[in-house]
PDB file of N, CA, C and O in Angstrom:
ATOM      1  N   UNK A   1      44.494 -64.046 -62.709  1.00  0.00           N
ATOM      2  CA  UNK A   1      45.276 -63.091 -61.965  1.00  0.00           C
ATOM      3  C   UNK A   1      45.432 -61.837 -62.822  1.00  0.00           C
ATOM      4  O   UNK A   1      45.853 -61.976 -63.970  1.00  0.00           O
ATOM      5  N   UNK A   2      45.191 -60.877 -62.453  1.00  0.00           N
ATOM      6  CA  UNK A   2      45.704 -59.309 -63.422  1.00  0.00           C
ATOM      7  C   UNK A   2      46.856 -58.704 -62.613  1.00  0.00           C
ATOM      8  O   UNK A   2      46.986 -58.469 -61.412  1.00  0.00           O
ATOM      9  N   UNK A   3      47.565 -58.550 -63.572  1.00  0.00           N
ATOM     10  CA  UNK A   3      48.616 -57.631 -63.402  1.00  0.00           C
ATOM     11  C   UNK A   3      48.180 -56.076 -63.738  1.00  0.00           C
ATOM     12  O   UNK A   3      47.639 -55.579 -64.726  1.00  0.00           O
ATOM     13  N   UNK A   4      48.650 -55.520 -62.487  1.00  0.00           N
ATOM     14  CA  UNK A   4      49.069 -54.257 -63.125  1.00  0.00           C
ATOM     15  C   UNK A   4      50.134 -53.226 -63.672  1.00  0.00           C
ATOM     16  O   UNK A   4      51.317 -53.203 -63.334  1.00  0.00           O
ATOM     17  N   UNK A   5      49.477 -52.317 -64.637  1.00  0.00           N
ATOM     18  CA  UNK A   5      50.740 -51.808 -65.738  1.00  0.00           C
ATOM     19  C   UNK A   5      51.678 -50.659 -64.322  1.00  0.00           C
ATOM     20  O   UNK A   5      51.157 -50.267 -63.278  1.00  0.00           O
ATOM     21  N   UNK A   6      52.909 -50.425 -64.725  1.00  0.00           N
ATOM     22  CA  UNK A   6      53.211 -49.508 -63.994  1.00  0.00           C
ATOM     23  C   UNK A   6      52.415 -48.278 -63.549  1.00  0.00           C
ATOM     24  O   UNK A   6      52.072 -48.030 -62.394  1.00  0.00           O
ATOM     25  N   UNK A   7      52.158 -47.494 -64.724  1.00  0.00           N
ATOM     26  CA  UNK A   7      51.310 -46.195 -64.368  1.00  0.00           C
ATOM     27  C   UNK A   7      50.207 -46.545 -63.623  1.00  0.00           C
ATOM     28  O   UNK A   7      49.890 -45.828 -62.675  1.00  0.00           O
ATOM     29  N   UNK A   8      49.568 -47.532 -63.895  1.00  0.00           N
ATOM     30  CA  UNK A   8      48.195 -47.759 -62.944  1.00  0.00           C
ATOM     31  C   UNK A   8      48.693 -47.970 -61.459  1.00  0.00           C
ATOM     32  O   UNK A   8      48.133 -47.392 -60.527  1.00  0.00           O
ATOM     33  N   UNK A   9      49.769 -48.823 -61.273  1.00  0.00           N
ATOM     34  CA  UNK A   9      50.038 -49.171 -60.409  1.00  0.00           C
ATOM     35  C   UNK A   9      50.990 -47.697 -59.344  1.00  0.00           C
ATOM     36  O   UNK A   9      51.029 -48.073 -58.172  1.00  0.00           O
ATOM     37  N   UNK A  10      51.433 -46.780 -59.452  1.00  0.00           N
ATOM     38  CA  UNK A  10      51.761 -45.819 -59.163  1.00  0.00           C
ATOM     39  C   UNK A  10      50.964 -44.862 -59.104  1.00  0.00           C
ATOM     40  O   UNK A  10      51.163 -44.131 -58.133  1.00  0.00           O
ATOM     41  N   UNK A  11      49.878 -44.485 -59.966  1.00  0.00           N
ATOM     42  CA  UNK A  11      48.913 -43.716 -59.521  1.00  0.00           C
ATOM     43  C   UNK A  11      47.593 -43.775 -58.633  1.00  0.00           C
ATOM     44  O   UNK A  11      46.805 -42.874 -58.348  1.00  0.00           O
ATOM     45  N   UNK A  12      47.604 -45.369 -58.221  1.00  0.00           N
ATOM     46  CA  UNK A  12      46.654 -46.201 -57.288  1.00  0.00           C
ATOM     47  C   UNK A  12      47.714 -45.575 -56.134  1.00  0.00           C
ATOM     48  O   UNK A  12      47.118 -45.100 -55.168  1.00  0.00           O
ATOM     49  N   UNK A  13      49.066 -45.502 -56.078  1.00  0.00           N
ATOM     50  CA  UNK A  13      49.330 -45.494 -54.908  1.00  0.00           C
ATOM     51  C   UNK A  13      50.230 -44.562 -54.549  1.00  0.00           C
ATOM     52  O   UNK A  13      51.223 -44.874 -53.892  1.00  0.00           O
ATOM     53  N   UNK A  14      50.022 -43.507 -54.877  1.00  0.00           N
ATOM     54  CA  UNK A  14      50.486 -41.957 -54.627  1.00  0.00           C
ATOM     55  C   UNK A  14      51.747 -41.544 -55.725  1.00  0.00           C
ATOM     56  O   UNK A  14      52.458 -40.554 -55.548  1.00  0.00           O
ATOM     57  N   UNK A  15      51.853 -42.228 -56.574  1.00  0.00           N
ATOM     58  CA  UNK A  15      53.055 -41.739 -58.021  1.00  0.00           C
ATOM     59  C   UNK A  15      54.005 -42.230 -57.266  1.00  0.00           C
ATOM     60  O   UNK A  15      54.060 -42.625 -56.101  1.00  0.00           O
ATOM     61  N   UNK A  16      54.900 -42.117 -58.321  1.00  0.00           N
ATOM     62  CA  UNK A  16      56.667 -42.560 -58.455  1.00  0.00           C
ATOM     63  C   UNK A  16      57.234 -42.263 -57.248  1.00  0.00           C
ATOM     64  O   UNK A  16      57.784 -43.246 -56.752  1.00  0.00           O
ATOM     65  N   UNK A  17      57.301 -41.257 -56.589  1.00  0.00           N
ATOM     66  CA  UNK A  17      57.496 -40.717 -55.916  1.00  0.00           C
ATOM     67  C   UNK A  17      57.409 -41.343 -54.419  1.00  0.00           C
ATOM     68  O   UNK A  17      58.256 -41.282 -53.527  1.00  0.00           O
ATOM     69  N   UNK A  18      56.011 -42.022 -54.409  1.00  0.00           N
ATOM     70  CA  UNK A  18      55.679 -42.762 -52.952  1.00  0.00           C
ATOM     71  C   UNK A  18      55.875 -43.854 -52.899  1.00  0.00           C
ATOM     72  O   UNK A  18      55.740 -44.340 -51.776  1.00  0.00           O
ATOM     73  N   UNK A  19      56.347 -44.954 -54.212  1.00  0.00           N
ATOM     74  CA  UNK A  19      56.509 -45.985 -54.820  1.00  0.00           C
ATOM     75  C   UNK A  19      58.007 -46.146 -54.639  1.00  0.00           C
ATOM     76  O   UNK A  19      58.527 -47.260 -54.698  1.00  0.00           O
ATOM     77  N   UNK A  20      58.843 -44.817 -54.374  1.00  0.00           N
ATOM     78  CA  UNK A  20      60.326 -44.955 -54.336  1.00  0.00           C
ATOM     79  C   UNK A  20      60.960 -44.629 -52.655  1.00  0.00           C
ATOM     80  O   UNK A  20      62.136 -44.592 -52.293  1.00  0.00           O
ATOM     81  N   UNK A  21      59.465 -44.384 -51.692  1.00  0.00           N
ATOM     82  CA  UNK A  21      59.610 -44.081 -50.643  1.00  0.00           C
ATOM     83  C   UNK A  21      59.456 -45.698 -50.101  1.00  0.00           C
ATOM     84  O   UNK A  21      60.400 -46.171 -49.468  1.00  0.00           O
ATOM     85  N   UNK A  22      58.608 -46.281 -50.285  1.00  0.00           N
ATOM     86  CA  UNK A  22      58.135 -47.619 -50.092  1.00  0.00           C
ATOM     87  C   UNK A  22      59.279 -48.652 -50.151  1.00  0.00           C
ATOM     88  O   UNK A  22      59.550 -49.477 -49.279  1.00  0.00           O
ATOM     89  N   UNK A  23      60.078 -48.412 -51.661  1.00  0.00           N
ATOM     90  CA  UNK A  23      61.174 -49.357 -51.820  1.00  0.00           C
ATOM     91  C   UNK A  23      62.178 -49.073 -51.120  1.00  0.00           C
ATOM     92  O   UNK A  23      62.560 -50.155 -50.675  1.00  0.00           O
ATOM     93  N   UNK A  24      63.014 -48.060 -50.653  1.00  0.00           N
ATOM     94  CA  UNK A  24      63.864 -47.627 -49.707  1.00  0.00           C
ATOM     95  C   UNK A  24      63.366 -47.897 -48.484  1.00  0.00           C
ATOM     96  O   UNK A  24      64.279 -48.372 -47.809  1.00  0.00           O
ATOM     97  N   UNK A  25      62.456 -47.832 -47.926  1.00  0.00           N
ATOM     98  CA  UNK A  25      61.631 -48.301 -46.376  1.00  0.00           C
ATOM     99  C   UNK A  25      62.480 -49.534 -46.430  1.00  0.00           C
ATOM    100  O   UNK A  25      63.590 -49.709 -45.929  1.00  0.00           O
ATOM    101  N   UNK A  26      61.588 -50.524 -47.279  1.00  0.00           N
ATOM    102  CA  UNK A  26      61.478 -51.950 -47.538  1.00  0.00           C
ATOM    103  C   UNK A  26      62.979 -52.886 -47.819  1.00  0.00           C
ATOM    104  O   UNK A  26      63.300 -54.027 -47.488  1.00  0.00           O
ATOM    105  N   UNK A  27      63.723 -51.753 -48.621  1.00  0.00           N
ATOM    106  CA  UNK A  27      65.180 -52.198 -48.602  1.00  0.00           C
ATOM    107  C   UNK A  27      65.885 -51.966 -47.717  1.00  0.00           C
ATOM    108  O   UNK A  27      66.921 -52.625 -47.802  1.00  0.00           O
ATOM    109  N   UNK A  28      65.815 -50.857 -46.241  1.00  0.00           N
ATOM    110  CA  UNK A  28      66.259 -50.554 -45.527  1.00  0.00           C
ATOM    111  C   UNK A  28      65.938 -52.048 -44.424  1.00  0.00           C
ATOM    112  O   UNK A  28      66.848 -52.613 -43.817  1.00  0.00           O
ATOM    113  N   UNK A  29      64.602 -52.439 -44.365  1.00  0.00           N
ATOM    114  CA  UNK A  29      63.840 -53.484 -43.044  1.00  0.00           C
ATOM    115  C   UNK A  29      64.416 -54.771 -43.618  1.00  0.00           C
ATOM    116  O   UNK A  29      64.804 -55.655 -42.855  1.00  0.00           O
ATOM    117  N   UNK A  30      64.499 -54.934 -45.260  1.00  0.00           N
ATOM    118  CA  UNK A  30      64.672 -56.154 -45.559  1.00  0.00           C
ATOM    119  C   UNK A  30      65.962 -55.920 -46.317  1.00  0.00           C
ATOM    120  O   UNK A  30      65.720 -55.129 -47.228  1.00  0.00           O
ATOM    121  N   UNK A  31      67.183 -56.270 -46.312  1.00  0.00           N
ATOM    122  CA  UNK A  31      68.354 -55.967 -47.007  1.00  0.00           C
ATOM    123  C   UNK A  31      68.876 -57.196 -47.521  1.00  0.00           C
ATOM    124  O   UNK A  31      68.689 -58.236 -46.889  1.00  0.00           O
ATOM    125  N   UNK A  32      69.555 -57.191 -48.678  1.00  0.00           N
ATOM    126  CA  UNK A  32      69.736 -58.586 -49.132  1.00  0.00           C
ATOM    127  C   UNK A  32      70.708 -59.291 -48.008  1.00  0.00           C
ATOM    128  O   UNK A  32      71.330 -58.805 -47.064  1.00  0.00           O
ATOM    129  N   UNK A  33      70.586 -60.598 -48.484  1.00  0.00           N
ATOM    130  CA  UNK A  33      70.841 -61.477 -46.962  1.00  0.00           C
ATOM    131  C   UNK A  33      71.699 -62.177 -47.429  1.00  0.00           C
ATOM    132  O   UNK A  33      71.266 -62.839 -48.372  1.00  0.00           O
ATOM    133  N   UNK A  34      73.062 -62.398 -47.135  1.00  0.00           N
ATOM    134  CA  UNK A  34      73.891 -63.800 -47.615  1.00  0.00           C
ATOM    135  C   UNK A  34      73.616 -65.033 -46.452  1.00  0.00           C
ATOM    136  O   UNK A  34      74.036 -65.060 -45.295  1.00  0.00           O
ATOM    137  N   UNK A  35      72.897 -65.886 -47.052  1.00  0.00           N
ATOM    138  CA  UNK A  35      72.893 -67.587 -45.626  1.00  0.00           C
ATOM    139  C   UNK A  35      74.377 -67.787 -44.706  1.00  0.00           C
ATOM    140  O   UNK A  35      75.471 -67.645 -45.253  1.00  0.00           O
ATOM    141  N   UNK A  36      74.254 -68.091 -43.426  1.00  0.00           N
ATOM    142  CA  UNK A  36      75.540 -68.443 -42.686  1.00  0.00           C
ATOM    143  C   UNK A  36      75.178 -69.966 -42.547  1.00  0.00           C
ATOM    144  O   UNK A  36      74.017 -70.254 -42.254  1.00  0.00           O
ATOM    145  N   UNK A  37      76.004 -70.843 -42.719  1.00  0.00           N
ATOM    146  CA  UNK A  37      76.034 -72.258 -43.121  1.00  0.00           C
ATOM    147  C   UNK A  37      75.350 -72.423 -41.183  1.00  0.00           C
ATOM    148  O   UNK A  37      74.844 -73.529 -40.993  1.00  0.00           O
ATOM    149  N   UNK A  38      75.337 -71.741 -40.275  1.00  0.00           N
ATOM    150  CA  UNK A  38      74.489 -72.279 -39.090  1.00  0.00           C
ATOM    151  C   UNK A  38      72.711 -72.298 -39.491  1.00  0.00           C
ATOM    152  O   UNK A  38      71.950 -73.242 -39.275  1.00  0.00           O
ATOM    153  N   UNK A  39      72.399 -71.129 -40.048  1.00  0.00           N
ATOM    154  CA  UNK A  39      71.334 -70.996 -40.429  1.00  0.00           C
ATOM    155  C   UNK A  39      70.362 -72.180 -40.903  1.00  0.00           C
ATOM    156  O   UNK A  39      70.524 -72.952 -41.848  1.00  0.00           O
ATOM    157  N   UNK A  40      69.440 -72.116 -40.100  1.00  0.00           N
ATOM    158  CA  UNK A  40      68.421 -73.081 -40.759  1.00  0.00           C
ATOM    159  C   UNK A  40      67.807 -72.845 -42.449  1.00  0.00           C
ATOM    160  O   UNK A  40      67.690 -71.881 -43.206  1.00  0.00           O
ATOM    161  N   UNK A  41      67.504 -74.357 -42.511  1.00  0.00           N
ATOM    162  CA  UNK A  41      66.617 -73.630 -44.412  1.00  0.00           C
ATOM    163  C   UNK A  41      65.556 -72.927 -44.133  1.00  0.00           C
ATOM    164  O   UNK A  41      65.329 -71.930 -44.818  1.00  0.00           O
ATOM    165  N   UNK A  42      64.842 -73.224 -43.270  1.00  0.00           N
ATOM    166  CA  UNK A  42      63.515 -72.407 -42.820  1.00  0.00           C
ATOM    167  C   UNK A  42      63.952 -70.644 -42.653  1.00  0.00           C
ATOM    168  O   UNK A  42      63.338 -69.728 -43.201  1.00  0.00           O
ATOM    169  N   UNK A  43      64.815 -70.536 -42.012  1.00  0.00           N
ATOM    170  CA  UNK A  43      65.294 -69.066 -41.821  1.00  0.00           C
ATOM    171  C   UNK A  43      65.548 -68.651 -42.894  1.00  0.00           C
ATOM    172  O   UNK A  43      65.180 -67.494 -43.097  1.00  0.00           O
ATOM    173  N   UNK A  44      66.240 -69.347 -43.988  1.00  0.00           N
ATOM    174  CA  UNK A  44      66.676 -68.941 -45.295  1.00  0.00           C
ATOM    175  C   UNK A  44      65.889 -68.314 -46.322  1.00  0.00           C
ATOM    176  O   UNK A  44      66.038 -67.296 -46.998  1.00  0.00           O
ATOM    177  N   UNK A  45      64.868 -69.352 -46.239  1.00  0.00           N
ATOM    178  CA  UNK A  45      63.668 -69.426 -47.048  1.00  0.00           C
ATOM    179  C   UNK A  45      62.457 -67.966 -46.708  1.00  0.00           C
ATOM    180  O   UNK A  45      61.663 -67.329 -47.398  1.00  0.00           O
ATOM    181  N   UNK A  46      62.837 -67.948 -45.455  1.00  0.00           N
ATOM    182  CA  UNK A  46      61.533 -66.851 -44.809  1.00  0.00           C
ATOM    183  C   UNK A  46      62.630 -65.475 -45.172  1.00  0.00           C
ATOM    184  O   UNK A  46      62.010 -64.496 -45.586  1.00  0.00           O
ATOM    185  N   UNK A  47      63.647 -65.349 -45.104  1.00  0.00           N
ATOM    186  CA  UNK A  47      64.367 -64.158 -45.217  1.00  0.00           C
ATOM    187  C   UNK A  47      64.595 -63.682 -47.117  1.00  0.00           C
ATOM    188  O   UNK A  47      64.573 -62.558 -47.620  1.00  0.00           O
ATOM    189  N   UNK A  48      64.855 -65.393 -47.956  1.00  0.00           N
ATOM    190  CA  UNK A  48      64.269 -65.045 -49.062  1.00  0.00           C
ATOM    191  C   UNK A  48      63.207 -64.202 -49.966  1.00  0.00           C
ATOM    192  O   UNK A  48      63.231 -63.406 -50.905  1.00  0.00           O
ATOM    193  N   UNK A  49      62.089 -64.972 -48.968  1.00  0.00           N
ATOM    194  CA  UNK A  49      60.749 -64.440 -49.462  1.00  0.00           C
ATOM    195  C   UNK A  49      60.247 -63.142 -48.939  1.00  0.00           C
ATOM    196  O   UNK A  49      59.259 -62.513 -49.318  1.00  0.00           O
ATOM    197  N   UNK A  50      61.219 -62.811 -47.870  1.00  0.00           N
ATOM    198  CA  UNK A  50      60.776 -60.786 -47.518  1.00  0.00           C
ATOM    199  C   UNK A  50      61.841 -59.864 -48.895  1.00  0.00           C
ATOM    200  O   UNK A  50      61.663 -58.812 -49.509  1.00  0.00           O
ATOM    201  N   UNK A  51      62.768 -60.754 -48.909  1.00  0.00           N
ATOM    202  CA  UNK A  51      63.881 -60.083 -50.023  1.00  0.00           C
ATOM    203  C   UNK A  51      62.985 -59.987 -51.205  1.00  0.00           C
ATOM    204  O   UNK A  51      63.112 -59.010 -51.943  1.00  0.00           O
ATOM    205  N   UNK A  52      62.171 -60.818 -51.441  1.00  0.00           N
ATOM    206  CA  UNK A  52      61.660 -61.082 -52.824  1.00  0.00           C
ATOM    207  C   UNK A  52      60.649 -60.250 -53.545  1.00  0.00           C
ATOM    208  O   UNK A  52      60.378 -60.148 -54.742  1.00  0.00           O
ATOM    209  N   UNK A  53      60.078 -59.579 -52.264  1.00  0.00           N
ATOM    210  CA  UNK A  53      59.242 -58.442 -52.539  1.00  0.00           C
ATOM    211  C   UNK A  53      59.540 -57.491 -53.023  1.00  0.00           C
ATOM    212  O   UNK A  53      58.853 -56.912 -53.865  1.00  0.00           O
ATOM    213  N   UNK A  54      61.256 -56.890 -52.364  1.00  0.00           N
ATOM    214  CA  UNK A  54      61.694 -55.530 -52.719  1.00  0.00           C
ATOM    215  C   UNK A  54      62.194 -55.794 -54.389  1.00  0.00           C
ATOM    216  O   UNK A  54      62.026 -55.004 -55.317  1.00  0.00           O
ATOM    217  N   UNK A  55      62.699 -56.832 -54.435  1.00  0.00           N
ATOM    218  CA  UNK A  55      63.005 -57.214 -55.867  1.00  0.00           C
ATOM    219  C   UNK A  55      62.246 -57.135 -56.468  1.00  0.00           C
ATOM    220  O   UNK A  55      62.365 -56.584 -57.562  1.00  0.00           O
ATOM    221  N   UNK A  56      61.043 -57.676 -56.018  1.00  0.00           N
ATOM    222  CA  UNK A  56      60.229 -57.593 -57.128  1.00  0.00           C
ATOM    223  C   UNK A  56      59.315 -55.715 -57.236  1.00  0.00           C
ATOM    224  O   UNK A  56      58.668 -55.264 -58.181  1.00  0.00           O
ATOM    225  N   UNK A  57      59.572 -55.180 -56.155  1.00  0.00           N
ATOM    226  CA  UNK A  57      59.239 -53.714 -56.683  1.00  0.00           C
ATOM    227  C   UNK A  57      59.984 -53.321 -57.346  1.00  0.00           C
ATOM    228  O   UNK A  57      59.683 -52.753 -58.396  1.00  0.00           O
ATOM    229  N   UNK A  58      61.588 -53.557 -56.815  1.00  0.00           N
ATOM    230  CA  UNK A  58      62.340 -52.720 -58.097  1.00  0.00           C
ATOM    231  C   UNK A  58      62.216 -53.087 -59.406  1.00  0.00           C
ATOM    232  O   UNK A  58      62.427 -52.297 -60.326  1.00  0.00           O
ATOM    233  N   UNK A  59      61.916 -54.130 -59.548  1.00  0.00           N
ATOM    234  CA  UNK A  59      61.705 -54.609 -60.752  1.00  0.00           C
ATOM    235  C   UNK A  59      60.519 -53.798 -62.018  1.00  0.00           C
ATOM    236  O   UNK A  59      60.629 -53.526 -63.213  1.00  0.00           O
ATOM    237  N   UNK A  60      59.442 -53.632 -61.008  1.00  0.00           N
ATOM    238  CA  UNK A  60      58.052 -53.485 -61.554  1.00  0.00           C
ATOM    239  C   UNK A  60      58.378 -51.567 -61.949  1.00  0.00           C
ATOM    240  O   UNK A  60      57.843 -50.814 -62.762  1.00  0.00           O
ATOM    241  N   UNK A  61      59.438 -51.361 -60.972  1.00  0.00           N
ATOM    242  CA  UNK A  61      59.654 -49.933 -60.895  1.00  0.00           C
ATOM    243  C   UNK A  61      60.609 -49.361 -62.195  1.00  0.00           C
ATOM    244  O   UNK A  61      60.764 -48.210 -62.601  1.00  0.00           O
ATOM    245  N   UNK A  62      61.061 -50.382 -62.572  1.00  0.00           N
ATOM    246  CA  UNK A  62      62.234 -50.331 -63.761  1.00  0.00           C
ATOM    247  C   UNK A  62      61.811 -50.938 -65.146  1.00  0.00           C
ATOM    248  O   UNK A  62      62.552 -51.007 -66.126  1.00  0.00           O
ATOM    249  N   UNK A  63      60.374 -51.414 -65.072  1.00  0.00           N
ATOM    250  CA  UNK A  63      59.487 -51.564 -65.805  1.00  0.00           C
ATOM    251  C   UNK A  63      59.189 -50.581 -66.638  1.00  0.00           C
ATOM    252  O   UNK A  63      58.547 -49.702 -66.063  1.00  0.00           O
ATOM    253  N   UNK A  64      59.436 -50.319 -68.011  1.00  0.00           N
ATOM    254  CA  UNK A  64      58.944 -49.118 -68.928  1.00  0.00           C
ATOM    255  C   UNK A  64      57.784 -49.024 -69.514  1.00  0.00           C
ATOM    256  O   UNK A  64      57.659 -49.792 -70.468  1.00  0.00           O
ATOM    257  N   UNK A  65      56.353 -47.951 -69.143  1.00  0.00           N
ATOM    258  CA  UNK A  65      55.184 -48.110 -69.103  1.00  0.00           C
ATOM    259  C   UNK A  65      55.224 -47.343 -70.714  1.00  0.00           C
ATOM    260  O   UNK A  65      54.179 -47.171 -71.342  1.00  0.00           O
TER     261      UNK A  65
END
């Protein structure tokens, strides 16, 4: 698997700039989620794993290249 470094990864895809348009989209569609004890695990799990993305951009975004 390769990872990529921040700068590569921001200049593949229009700079910081379009990288911070993307995460606001993405945090806006997917917002962190607290479970309601009706909720299925399946619902939980699928609403997890859209959360998990934006986390993991901010993450990659707060990454020092």
């Amino acid at each position: 698997m390769t990872y990529l470094r921040m700068d590569s990864f921001t200049l593949m895809n229009g700079g910081r700039g379009f990288l911070d348009q993307i995460i606001d989209e993405l945090d806006e569609t997917f917002p962190a989620y607290t479970p309601h004890p009706d909720d299925t695990l399946a619902l939980i799990m699928y609403r997890a794993g859209q959360r998990s993305v934006v986390e993991h951009l901010l993450n990659k975004k707060d990454v020092p290249t």
